[in-house]
C-alpha positions as CSV (number, residue, x, y, z in Angstrom):
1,X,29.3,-11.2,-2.8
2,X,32.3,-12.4,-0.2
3,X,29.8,-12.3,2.0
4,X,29.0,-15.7,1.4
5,X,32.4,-16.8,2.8
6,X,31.9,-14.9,6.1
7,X,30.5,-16.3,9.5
8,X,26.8,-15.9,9.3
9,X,26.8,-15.8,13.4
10,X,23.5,-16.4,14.8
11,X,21.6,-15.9,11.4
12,X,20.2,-19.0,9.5
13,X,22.1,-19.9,6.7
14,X,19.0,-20.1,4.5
15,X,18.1,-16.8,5.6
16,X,21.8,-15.1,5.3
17,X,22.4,-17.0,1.5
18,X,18.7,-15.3,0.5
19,X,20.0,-11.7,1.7
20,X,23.2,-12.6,-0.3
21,X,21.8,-13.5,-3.8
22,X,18.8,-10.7,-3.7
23,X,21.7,-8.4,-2.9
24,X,23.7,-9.2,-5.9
25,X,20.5,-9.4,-8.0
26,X,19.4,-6.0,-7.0
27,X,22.9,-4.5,-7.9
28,X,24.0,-6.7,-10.8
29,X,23.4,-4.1,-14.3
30,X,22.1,-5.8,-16.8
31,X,21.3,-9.8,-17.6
32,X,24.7,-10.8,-18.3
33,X,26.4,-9.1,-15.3
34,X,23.9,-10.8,-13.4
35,X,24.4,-14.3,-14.5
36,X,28.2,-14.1,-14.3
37,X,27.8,-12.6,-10.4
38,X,25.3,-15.7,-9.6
39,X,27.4,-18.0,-11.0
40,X,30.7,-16.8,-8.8
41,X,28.3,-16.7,-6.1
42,X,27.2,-20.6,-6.5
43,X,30.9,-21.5,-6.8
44,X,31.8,-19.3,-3.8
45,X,28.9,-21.3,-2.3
46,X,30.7,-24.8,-2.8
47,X,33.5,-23.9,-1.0
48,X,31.1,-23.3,2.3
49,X,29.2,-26.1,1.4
50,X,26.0,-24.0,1.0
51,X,24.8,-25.5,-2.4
52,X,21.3,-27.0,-1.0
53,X,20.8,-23.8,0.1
54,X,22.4,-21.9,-2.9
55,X,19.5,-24.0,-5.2
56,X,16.6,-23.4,-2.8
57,X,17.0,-19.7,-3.3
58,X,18.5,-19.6,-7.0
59,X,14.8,-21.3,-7.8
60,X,12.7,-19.4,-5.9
61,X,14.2,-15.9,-6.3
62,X,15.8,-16.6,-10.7
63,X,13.1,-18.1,-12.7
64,X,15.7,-17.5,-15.6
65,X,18.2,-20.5,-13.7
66,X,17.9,-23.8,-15.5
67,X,19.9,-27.0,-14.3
68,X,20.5,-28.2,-17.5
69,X,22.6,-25.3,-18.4
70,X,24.8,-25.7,-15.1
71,X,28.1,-26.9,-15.7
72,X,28.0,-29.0,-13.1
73,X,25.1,-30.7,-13.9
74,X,26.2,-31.3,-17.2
75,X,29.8,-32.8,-16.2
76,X,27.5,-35.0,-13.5
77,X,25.1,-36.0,-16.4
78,X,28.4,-37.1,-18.6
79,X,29.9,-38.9,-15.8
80,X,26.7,-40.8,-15.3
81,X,26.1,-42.1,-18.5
82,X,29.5,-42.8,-19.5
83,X,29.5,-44.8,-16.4
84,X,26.1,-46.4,-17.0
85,X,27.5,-47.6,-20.3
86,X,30.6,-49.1,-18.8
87,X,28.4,-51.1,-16.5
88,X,26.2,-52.1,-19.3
89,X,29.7,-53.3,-21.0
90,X,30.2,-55.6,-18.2
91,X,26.8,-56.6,-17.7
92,X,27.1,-58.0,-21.4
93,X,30.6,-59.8,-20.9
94,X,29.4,-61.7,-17.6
């Protein structure tokens, strides 16, 4: 699973992030173990910068993975609408 922090040399990043997760997948026992592994993996992921790629493989290889259960997702969606409303706010004072 550190893998994902290591120097992928000459091998395409799509490629090496794919060999990463179906690794972890393959070995992970059991659902929960699994989930919990993916989810370090994603946030071991960020720090690379490799979240494009992280989603493009989460999607193609975990039909079980949905975005609205994401934390992140969910702390973007919040930030969003709060901020949506504060604009409304001053739309309404103007």
């Amino acid at each position: 699973m550190l893998g994902i922090l290591g120097n992928f040399g000459d091998q395409d990043c799509l490629e090496a992030v794919s060999s990463i997760i179906k690794g972890v997948s393959a070995f992970s026992e059991g659902d929960l173990s699994k989930d919990r592994r993916l989810q370090q993996l994603r946030i071991l992921g960020n720090l690379r910068n490799l979240e494009s790629e992280i989603n493009i493989i989460m999607e193609s290889v975990a039909k079980w993975f949905k975005i609205e259960n994401d934390p992140f997702y969910r702390r973007g969606l919040k930030e969003g609408i709060e901020k949506g409303l504060e604009e409304g706010q001053e739309k309404k004072t103007l």
